[in-house]
N, C-alpha and C positions, 0 to 999 in steps of 0.2 A: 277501652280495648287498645293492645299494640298497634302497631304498625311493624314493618319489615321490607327494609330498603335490600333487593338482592342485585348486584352489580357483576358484568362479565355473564350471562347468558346469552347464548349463542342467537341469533335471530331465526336460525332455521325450528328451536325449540318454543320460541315465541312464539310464532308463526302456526304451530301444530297445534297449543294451545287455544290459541285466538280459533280454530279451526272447528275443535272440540266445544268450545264456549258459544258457538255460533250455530253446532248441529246440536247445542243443549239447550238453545235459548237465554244462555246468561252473556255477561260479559266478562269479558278474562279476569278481571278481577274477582268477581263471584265464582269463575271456575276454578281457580288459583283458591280460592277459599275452602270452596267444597272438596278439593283436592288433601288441603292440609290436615282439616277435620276430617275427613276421614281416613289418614293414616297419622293420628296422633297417638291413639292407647300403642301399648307395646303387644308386642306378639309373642308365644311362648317363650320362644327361643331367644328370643330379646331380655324378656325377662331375665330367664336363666343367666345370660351373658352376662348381664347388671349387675345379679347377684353374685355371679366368681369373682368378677371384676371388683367390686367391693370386699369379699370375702379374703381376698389378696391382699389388698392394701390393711387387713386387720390383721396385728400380729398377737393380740390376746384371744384367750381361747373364747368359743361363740359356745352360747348354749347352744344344746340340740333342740331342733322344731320336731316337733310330732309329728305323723305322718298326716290327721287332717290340717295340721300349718302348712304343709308343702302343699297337699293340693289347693287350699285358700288361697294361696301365691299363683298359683297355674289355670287361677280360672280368669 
């Protein structure tokens, strides 16, 4: 597994976490973990974003997705 050294957070953000990890029974580290894991998948709208974003930087022409490819993408 990684590791993730984050430098410059403010102490007062510290502090709320260590707060939350203590009304959750873990310790900041395992709250800081459950925190990551659970906002790692992308969100619709995130998706979307990736794919303009991508879509931009291509300047050959993209096949077309069918419309059950789009929604495969959006679930």
């Amino acid at each position: 597994m990684g590791q993730v050294l984050i430098r410059n957070v403010p102490d007062e953000t510290i502090a709320s976490f260590k707060q939350k990890a203590e009304l959750n029974g873990r310790s900041l580290e395992q709250e800081l973990r459950e925190l990551l894991e659970a906002n790692k998948t992308f969100t619709t709208e995130e998706r979307v974003a990736v794919s303009r974003r991508f879509l931009a930087r291509c300047t050959t022409v993209q096949p077309s997705l069918s419309l059950e490819e789009i929604r495969e993408g959006l679930e």
